[in-house]
VOLOMAR-837572 format. One record per residue (C-alpha): residue number from 1; x, z, y. Coordinates in Angstrom, 2 decimals. Layout:
N
+-----+---------+---------+---------+
!  nr !       X !       Z !       Y !
+-----+---------+---------+---------+
! NUM !       X !       Z !       Y !
...
+-----+---------+---------+---------+
This chain:
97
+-----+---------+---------+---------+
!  nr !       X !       Z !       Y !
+-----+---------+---------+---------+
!   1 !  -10.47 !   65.07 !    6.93 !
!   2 !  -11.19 !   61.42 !    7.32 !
!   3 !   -9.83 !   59.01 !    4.12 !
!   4 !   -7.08 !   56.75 !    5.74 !
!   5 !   -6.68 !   53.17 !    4.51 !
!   6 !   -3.99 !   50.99 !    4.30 !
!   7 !   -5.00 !   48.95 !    7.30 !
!   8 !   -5.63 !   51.31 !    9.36 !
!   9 !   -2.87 !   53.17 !    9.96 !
!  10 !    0.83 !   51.97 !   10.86 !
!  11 !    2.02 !   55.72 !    9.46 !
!  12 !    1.46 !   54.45 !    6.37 !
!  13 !    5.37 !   52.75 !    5.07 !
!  14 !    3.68 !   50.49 !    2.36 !
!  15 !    1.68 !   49.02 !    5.43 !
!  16 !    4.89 !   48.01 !    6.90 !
!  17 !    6.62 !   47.04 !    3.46 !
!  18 !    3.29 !   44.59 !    3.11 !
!  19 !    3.35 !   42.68 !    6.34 !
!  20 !    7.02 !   42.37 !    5.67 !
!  21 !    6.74 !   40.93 !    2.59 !
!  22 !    3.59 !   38.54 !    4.10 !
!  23 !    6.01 !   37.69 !    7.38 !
!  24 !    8.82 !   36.26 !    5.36 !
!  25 !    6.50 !   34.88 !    2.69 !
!  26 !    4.77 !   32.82 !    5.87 !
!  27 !    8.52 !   32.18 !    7.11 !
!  28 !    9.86 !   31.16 !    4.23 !
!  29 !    7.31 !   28.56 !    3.56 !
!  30 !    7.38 !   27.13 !    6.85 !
!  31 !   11.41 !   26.55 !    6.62 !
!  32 !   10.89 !   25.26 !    3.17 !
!  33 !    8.20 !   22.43 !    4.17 !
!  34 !    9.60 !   21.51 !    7.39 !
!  35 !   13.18 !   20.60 !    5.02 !
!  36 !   11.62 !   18.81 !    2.60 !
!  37 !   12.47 !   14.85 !    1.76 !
!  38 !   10.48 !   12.68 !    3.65 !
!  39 !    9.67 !    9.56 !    2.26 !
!  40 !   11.31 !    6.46 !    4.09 !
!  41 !   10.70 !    3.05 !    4.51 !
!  42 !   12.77 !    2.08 !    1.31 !
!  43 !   10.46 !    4.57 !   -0.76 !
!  44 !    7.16 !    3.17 !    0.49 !
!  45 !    9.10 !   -0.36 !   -0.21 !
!  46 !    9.85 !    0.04 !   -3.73 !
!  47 !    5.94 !    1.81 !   -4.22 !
!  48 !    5.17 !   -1.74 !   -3.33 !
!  49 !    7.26 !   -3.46 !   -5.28 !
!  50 !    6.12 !   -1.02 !   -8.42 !
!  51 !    2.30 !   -1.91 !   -7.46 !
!  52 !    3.14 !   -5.82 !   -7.66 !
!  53 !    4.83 !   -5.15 !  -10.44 !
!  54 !    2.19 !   -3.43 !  -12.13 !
!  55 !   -0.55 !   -6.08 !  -11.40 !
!  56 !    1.81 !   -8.66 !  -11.48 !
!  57 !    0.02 !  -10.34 !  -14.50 !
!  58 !   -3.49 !  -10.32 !  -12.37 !
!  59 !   -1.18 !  -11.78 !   -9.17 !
!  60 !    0.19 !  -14.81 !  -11.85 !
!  61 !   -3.05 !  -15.74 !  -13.31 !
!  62 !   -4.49 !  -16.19 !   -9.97 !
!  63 !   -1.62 !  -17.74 !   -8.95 !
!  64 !   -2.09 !  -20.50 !  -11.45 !
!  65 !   -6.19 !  -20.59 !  -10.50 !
!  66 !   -5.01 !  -21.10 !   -7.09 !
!  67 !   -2.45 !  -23.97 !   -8.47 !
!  68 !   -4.43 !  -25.67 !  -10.22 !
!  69 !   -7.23 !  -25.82 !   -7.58 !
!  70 !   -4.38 !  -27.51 !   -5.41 !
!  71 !   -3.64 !  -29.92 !   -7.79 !
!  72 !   -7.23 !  -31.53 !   -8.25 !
!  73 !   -7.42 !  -31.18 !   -3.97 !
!  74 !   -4.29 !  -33.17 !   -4.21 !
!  75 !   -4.80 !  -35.69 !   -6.89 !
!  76 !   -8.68 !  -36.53 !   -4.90 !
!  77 !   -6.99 !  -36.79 !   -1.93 !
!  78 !   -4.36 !  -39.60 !   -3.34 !
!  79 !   -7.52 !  -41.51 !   -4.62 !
!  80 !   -9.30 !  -41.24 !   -1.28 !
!  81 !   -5.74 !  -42.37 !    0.13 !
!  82 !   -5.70 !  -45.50 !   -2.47 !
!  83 !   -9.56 !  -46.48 !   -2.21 !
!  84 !   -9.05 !  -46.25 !    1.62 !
!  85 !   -5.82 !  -48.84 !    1.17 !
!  86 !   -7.66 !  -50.98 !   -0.65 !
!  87 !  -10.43 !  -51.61 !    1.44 !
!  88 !   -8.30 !  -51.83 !    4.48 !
!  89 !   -6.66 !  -54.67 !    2.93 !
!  90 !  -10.02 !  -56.12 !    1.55 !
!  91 !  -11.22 !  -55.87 !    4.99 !
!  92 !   -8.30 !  -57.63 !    6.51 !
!  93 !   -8.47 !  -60.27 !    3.91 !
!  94 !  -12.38 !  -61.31 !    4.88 !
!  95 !  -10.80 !  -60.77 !    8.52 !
!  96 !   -8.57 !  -63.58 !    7.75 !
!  97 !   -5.78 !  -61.60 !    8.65 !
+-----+---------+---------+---------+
């Protein structure tokens, strides 16, 4: 008499019992992801808002690099502004203007 295995008879009850128990397993899991919490916009919003926050000493030193580099543009471009008045008014002086 040939052995029988598990798999290959459906005779066998604990056969059935196991592709039960592997059915609802696979059923159960698929109901339980397809309920789970998505993440919405407001989550991925305050991630964002928790990343600034947590380089927000990096974001305020470059902040005041990037400051500070606007300040010297600004203060060159007043002297440009001032030489260029000044020798618009030398020039209309020897104009005779």
């Amino acid at each position: 008499m040939p052995e029988e295995t598990c798999a290959g008879t459906w005779g066998n009850n604990s056969t059935k019992i196991w592709l039960g128990i592997a059915a609802g397993t696979a059923i159960g899991v698929g109901i339980a992801l397809s309920r789970r919490q998505k993440k919405g916009r407001w989550d991925a919003a305050r991630q964002v808002g928790q990343r600034l926050s947590n380089s927000s000493g990096e974001l305020a030193d470059a902040l005041g690099d990037i400051l500070s580099h606007v300040k010297v543009i600004y203060e060159e471009g007043r002297k440009v502004a001032e030489d260029a008045g000044a020798l618009w008014a030398h020039g209309r002086k020897l104009a005779g203007h």
